[in-house]
N, C-alpha and C positions, 0 to 999 in steps of 0.2 A: 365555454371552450373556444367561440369563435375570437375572445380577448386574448388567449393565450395564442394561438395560430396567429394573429396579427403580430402580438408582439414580437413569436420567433422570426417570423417573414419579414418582419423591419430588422430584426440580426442578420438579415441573410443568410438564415439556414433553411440547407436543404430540405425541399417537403417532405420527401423519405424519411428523414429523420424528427421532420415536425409531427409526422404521424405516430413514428415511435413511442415520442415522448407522453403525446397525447392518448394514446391506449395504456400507457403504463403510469401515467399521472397519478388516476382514480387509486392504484396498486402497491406502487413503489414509495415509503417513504422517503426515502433517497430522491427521487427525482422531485417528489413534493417539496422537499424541504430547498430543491436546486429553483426551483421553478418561484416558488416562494423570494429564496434573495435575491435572484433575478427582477422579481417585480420592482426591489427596493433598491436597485442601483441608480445612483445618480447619474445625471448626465454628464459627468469627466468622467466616471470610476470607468474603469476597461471589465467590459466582460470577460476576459480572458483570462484574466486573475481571477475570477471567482469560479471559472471554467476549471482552470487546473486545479484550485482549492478541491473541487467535489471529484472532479478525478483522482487526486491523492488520497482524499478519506475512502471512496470505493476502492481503490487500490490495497489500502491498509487493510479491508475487512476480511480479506484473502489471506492465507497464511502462504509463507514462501518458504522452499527449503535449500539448504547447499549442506556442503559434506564440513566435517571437524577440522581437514584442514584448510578448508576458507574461514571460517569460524576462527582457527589458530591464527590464523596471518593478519588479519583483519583486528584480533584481539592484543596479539603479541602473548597469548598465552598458549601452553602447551597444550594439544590437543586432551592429554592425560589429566590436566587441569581444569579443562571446557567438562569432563567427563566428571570429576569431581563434585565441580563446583552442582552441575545438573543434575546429580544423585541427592547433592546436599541441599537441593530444594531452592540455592542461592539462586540459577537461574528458573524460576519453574515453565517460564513459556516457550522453553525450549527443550520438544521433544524426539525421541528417535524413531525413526519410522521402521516398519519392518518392511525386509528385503527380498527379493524374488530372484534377482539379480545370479548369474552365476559364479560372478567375480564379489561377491557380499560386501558389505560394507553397507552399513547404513547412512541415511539421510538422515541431516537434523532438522527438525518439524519446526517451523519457527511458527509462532500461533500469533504473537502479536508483534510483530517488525517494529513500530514503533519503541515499543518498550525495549527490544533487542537494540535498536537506532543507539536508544538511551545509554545502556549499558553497555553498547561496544567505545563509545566516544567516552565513557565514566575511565573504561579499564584503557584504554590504546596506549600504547607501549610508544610512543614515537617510531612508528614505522609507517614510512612513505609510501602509500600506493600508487605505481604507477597512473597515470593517467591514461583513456585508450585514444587521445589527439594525433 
């Protein structure tokens, strides 16, 4: 462990978070596996690139939700359509959440974003999203 603490402390990160890493090493396959292609970086490669790589997969492992008509806008198809296709098993990782809400309307369960990524860029209707610049 004392190899691993050297090498974060030559990235200059902070101890707080060299301890982090180091209690949850032993635990997290996640951070093993970060900790691991860490070891195997060359001296050009940028850490930071392989930093936000394992942020984006721990990111993915979370499911996200938004409502049918961001799902529409985003798709260019009709929300009636998103409802269709998700009954007929075309979409299946995209589920409806139940509502507690007073105003109802449910959320849609997105379970694997990635695969959603896939299949909104498959279906898009050439429709412009704003940018927030």
């Amino acid at each position: 462990m004392k190899l691993l603490e050297k090498m974060l402390q030559d990235l200059n990160i902070e101890q707080s978070l060299i301890n982090q890493i180091i209690i949850r090493y032993s635990t997290s396959n996640l951070i093993k596996a970060f900790i691991e292609e860490l070891k195997r970086l060359k001296e050009n490669d940028n850490p930071m690139n392989l930093t936000l790589h394992f942020f984006i997969l721990a990111d993915k492992m979370k499911p996200i939700s938004c409502d049918k008509k961001t799902l529409s806008k985003l798709t260019g198809l009709s929300e009636r359509m998103i409802d269709e296709k998700r009954r007929a098993g075309n979409i299946p990782y995209i589920q409806l959440s139940g509502t507690n809400d007073e105003k109802g309307g449910r959320k849609s369960i997105v379970f694997d974003p990635f695969e959603v990524m896939q299949y909104l860029n498959r279906n898009k209707k050439n429709i412009e999203i704003p940018s927030s610049n």
